[in-house]
Backbone bond lengths (Angstrom), bond angles and torsions (degrees), N, CA, C in turn:
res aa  C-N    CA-C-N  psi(-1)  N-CA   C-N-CA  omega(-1)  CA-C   N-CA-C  phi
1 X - - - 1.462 - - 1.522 110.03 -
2 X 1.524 113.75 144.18 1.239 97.23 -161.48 1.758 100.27 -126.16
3 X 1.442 119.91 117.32 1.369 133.73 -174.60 1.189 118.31 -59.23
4 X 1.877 115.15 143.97 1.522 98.69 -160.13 1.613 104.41 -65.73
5 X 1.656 126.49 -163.84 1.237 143.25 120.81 1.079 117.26 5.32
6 X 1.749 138.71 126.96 1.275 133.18 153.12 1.431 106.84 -126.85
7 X 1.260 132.97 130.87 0.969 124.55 -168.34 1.772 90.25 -107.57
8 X 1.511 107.50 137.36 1.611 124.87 -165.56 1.833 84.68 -116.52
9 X 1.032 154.54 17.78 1.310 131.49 160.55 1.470 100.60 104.75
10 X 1.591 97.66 171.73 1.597 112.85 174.64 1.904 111.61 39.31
11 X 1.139 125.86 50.38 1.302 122.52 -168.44 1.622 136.34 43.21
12 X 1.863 87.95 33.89 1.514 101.70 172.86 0.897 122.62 -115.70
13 X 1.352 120.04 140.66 2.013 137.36 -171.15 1.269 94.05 -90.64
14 X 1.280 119.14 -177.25 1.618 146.41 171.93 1.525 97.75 -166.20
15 X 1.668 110.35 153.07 1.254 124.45 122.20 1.464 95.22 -170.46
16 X 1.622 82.51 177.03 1.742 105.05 -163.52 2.178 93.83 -96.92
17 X 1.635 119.66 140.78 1.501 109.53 158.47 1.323 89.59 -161.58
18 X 0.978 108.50 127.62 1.636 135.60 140.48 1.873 102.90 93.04
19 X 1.018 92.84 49.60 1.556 119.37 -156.59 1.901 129.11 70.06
20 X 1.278 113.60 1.89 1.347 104.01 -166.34 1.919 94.92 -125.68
21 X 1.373 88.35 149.47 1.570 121.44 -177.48 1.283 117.86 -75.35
22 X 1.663 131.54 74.79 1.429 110.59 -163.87 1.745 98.02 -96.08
23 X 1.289 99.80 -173.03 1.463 103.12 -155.83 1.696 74.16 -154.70
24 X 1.306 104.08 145.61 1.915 115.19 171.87 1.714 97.05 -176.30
25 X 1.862 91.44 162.21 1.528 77.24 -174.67 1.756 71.89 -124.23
26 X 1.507 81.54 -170.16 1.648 117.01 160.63 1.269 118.56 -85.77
27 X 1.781 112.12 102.83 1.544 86.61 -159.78 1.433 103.93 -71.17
28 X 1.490 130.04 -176.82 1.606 138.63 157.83 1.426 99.79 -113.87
29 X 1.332 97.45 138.27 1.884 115.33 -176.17 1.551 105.58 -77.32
30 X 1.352 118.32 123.38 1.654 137.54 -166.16 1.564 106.64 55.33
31 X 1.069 105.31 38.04 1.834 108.60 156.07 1.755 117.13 -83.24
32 X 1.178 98.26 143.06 1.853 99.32 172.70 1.063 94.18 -72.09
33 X 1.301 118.18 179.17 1.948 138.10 -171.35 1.192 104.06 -166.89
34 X 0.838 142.53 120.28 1.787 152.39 116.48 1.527 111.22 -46.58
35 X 1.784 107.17 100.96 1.573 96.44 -179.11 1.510 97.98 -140.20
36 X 1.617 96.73 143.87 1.511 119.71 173.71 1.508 114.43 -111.15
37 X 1.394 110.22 124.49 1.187 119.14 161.81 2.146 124.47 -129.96
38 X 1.103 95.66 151.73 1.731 102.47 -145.67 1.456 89.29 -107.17
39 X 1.721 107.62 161.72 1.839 96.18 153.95 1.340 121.56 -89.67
40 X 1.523 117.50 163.76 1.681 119.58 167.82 1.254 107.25 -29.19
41 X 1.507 111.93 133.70 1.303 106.13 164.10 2.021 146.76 60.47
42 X 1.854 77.59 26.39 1.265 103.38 -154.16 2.210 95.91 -88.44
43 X 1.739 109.06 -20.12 1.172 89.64 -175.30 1.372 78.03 -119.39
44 X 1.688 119.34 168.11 1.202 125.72 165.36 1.802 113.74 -73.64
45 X 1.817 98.89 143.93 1.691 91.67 177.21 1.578 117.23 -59.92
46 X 1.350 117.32 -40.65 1.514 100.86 -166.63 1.394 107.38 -74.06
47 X 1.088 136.25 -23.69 1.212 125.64 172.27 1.506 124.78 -80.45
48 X 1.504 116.17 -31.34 1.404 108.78 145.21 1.551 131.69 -42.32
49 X 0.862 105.69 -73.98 1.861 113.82 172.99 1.298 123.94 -34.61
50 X 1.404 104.51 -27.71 1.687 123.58 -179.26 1.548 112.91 -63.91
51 X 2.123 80.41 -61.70 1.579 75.19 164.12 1.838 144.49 -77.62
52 X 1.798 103.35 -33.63 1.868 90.00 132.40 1.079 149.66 37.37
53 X 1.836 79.46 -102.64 1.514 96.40 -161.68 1.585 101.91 -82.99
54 X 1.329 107.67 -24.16 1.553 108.03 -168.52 2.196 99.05 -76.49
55 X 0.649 104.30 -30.92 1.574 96.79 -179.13 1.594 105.36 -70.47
56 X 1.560 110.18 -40.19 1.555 107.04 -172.88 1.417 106.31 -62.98
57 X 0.994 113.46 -36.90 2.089 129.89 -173.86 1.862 100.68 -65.51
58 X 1.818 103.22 -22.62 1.536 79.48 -175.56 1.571 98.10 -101.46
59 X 1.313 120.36 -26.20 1.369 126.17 172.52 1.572 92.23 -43.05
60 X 0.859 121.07 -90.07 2.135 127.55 178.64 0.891 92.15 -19.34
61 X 1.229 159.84 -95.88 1.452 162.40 -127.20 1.545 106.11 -73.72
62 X 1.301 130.37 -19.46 1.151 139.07 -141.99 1.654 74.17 -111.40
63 X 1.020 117.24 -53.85 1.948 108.01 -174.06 0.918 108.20 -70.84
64 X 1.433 114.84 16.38 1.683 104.29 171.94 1.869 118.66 -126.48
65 X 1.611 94.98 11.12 1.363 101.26 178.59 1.619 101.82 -145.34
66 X 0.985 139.08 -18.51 1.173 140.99 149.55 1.365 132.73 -83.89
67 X 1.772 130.31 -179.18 1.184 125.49 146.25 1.576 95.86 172.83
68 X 1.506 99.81 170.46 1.828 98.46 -173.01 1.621 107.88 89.84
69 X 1.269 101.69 -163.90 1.434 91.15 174.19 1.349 130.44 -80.62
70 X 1.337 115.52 -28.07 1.741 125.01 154.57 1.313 112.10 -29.66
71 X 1.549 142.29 -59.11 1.695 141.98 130.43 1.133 118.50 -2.28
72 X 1.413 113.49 -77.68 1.458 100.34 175.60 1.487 148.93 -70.74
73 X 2.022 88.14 -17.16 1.978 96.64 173.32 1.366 93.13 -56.48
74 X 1.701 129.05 -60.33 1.603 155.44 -131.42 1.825 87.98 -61.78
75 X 1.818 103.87 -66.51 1.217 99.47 -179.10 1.617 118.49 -50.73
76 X 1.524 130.53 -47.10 1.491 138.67 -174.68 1.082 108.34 -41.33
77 X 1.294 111.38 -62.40 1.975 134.16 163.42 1.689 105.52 -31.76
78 X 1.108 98.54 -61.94 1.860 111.03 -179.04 1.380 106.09 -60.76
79 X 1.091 133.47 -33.89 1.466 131.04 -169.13 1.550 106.47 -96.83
80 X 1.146 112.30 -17.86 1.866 126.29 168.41 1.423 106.28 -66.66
81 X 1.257 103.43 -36.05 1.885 103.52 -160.84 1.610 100.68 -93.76
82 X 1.411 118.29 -35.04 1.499 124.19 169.64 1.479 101.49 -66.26
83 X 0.977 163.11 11.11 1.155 162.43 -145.51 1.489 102.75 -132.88
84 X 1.420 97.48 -67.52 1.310 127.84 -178.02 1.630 116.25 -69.11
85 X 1.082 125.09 -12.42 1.204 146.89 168.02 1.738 102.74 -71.40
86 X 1.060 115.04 -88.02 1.459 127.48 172.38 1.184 119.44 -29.35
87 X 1.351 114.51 -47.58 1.745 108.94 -179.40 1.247 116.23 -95.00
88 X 1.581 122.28 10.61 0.968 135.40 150.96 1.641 120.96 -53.62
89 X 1.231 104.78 -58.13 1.462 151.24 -168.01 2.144 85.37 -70.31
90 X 1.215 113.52 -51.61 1.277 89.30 -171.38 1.377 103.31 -93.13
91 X 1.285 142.81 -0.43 1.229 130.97 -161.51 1.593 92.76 -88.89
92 X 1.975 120.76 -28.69 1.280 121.64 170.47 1.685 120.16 -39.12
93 X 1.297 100.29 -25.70 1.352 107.71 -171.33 1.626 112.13 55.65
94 X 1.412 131.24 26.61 1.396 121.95 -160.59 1.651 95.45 -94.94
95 X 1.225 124.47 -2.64 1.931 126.21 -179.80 1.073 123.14 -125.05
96 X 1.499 120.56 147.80 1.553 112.83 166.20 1.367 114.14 63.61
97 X 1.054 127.56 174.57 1.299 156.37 -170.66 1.454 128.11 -67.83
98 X 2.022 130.74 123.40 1.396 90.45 -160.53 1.840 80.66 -143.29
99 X 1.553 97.20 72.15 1.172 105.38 -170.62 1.977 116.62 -67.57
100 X 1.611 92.02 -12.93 1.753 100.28 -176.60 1.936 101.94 -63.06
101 X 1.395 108.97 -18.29 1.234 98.02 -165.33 1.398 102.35 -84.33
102 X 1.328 123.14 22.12 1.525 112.61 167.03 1.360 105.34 -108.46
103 X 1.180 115.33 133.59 1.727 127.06 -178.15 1.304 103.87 -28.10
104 X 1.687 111.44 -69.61 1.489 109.97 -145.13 1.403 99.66 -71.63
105 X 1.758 133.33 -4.69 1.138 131.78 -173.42 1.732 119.31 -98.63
106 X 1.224 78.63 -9.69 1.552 93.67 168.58 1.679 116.88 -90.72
107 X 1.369 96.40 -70.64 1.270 96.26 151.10 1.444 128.51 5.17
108 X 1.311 107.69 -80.16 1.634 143.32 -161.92 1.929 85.84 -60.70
109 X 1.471 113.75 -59.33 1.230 108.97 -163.90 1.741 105.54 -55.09
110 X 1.732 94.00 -58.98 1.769 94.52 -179.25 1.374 130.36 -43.96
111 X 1.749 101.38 -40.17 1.854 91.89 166.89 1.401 119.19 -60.68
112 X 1.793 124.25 -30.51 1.508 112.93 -167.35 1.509 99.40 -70.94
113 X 1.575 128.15 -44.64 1.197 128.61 -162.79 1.661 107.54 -68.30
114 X 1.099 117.99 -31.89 1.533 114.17 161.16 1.435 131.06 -59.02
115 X 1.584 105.95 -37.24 1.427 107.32 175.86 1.548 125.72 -75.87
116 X 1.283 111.01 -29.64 1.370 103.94 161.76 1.889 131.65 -59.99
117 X 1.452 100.55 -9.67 1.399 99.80 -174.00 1.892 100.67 -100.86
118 X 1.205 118.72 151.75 1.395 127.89 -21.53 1.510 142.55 -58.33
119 X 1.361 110.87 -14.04 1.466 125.19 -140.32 1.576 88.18 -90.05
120 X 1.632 132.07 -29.08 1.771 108.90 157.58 1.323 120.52 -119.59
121 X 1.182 101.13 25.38 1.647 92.89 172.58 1.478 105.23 -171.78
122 X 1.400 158.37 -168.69 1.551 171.70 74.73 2.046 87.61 -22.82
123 X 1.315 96.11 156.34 1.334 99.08 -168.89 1.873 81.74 -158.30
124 X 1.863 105.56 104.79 1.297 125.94 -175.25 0.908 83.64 -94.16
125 X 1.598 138.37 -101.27 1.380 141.07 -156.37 1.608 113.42 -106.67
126 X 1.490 115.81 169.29 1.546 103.67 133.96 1.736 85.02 -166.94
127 X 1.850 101.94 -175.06 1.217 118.96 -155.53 1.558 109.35 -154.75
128 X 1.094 132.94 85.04 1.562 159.15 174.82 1.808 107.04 -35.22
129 X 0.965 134.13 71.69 1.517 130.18 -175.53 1.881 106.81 -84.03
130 X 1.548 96.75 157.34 1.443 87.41 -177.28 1.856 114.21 -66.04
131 X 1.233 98.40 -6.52 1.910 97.33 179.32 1.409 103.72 -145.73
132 X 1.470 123.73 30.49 1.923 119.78 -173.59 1.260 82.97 -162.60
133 X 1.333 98.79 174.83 1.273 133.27 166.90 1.935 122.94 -160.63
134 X 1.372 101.33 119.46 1.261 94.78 174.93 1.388 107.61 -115.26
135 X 1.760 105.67 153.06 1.194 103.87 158.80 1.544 113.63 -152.46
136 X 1.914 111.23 165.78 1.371 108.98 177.04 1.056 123.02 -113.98
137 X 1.725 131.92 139.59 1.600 118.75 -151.61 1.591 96.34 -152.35
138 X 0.910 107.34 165.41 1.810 112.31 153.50 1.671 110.27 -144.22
139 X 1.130 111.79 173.41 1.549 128.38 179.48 1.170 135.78 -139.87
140 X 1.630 99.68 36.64 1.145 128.36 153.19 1.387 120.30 -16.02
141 X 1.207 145.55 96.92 1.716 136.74 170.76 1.244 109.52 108.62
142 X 1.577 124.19 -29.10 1.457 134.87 -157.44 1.380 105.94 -99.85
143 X 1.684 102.60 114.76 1.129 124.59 -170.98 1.448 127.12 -42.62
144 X 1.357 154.89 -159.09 1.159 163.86 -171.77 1.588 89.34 -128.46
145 X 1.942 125.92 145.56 1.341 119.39 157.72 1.473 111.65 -78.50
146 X 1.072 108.23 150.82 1.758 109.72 164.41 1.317 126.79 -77.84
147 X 1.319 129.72 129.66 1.381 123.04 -158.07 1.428 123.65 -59.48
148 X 1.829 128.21 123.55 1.025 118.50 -175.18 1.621 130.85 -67.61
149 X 1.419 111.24 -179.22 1.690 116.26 -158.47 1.482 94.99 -80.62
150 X 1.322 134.49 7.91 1.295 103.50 169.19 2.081 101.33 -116.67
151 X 1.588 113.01 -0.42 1.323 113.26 149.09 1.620 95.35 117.07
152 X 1.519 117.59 5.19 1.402 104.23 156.74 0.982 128.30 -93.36
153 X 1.520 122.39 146.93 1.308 131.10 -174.02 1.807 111.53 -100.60
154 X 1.263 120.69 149.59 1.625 149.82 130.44 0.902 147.42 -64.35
155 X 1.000 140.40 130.67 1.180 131.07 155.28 1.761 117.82 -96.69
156 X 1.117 112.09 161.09 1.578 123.16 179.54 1.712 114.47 -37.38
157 X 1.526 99.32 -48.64 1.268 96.62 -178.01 1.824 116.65 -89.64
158 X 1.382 114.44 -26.44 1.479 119.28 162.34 1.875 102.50 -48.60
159 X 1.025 104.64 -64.44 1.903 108.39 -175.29 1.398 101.50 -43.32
160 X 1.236 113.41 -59.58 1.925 121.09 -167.63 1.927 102.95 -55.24
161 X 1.391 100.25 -35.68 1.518 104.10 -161.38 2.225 93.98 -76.63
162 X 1.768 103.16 -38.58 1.567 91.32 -169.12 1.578 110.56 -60.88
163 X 1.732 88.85 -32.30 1.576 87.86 -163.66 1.807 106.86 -69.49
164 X 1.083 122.01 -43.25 1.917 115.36 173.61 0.957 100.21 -57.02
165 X 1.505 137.07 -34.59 1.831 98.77 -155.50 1.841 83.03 -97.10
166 X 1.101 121.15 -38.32 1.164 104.43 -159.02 1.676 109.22 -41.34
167 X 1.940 90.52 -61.97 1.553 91.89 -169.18 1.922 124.85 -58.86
168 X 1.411 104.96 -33.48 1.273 92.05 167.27 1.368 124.69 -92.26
169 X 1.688 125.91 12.26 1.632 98.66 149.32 1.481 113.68 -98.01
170 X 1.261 153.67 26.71 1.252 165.37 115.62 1.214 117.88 -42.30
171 X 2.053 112.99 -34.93 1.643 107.46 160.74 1.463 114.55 -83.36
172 X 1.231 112.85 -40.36 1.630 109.25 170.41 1.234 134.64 -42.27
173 X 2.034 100.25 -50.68 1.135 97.04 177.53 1.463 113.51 -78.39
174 X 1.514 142.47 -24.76 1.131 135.88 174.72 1.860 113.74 -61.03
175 X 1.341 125.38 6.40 1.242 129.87 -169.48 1.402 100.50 -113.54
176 X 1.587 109.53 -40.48 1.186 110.39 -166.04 1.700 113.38 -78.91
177 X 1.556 94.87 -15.65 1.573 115.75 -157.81 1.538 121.58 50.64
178 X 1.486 110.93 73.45 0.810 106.66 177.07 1.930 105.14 -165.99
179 X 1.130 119.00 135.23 1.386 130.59 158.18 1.610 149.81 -66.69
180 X 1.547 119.27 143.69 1.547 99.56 -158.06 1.494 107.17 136.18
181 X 1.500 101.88 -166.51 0.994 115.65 163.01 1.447 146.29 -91.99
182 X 0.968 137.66 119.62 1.805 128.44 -163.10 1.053 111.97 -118.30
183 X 1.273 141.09 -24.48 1.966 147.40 140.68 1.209 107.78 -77.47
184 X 1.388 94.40 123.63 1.678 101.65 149.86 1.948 106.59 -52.64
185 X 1.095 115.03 143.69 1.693 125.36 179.06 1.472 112.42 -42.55
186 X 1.911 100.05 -67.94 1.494 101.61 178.86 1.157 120.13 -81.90
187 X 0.860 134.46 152.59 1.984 149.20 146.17 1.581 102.79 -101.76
188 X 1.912 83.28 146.18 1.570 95.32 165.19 1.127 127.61 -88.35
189 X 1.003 149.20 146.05 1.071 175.62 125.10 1.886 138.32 -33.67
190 X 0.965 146.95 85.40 1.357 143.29 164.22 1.464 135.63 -157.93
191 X 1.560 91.28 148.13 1.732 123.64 -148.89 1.287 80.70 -64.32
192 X 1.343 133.40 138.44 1.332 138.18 139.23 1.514 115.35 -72.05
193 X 1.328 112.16 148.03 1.677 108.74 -167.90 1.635 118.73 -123.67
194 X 1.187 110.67 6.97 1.380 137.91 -147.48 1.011 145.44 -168.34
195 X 1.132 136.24 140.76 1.620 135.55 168.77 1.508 121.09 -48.33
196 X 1.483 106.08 -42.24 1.607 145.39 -156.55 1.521 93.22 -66.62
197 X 1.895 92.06 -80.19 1.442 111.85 170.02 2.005 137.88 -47.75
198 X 1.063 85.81 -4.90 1.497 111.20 -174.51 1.747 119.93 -96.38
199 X 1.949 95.41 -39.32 1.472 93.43 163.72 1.390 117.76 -96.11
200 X 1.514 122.13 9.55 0.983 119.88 -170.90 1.678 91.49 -104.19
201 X 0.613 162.85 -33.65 1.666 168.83 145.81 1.556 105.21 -33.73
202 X 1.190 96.16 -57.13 1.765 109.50 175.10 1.924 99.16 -42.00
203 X 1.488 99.82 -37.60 1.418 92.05 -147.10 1.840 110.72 -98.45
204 X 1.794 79.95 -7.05 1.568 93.74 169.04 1.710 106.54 -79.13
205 X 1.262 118.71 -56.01 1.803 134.12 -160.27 1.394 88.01 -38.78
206 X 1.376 106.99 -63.04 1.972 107.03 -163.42 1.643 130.58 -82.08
207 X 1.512 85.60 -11.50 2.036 87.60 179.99 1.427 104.20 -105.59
208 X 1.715 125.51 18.22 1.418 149.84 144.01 1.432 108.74 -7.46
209 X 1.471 107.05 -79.53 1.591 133.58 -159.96 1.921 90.32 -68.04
210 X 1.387 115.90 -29.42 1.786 105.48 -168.85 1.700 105.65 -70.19
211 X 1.991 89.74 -46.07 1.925 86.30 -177.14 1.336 119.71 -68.70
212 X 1.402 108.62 -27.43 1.406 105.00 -170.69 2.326 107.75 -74.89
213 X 1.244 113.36 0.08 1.271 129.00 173.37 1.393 111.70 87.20
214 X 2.065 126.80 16.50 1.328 118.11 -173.83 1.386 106.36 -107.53
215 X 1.391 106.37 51.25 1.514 112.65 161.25 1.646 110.59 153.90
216 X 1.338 121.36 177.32 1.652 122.46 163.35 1.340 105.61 -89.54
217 X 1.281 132.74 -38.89 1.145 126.15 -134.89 1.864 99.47 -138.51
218 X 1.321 112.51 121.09 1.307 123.10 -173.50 1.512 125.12 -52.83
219 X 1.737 105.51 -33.04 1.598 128.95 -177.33 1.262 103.15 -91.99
220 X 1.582 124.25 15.44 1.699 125.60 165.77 1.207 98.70 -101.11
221 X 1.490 135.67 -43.98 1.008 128.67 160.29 1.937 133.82 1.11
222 X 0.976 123.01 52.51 1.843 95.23 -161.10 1.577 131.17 -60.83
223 X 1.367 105.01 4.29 1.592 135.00 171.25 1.498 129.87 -82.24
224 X 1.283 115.70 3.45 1.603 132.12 -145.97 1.587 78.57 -125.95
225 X 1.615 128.72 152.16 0.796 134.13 112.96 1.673 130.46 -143.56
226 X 0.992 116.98 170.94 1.791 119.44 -175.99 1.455 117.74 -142.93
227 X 1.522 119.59 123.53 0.982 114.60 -154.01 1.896 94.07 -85.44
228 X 1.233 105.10 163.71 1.495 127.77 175.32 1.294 111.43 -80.08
């Protein structure tokens, strides 16, 4: 059974189907984004769902002691720490597959994410993990798609997101020789709101490789970059 809509703040949806917790926003046209995307099968399900279910249970609880905008900081906060939870969880590297940690597969990702810029996005940072990838962008100037002939719509940053992952897990997997899946489906998603919030994201993307323990120093990294 599948639970309605929850709206978690800052132009973010929720709902729960077929056991999993997705999270998507509304994008805004030439908004920056901070976005993470993982490989297939990169966290385990029961321990995903766990966590889930436990954010949806506090979201619920939250309509029952809050409301107004106090609700929505509480939820923003809540959706920071679920966030932050997860990429915790993948930086462990303890699941799934962590095929980014081979050069030429990394590689492969960094050239696609370069080639799309300028024409779908500004491309501030990003950060090559052995099973994620984050990066920070805006889309400043870059148009909206026009809705296709069979009547679904895009947005700027949905188009930018099919076209990278598609094309570079089709190079991965043709390297790796092998078939399937190589993205997890969803990516996250989020509106940057700020100057504040912007270097603080900045300051998460690149000191990545220190928490997760594959190095001291962020500029050893050869997966990291930041534009000038």
């Amino acid at each position: 059974m599948q639970l309605p809509y929850v709206y978690v703040g800052r132009g973010l949806w929720a709902y729960f189907s077929a056991g999993i917790f997705h999270i998507f926003n509304i994008h805004v046209p030439g908004a920056t984004y901070f976005i993470t995307f993982r490989l297939a099968g990169s966290l385990p399900g029961e321990a995903l769902m766990c966590v889930q279910e436990a954010y949806q249970a506090y979201l619920g609880r939250l309509e029952c002691t809050l409301s107004g905008s106090a609700m929505q900081a509480e939820r923003y906060r809540a959706q920071k720490r679920y966030f932050a939870h997860l990429d915790t969880l993948l930086d462990q590297v303890r699941y799934g597959p962590r095929w980014l940690a081979q050069k030429e597969c990394a590689q492969i990702v960094a050239t696609c994410i370069r080639e799309l810029a300028p024409t779908h996005y500004r491309l501030h940072a990003f950060c090559i993990m052995p099973n994620h990838v984050h990066m920070l962008i805006d889309q400043q100037g870059v148009s909206e798609p026009a809705p296709r002939a069979h009547g679904r719509t895009y947005t700027a940053l949905s188009r930018a997101m099919r076209l990278l992952k598609g094309k570079s897990a089709a190079l991965c997997n043709r390297y790796l020789g092998r078939r399937g899946p190589f993205w997890q489906h969803e990516s996250y998603d989020h509106l940057v709101r700020d100057e504040r919030e912007y270097e603080r994201i900045l300051a998460y993307i690149i000191t990545n490789p220190i928490r997760a323990g594959l190095g001291p120093d962020w500029e050893r990294w050869p997966y990291t970059y930041v534009a000038e």
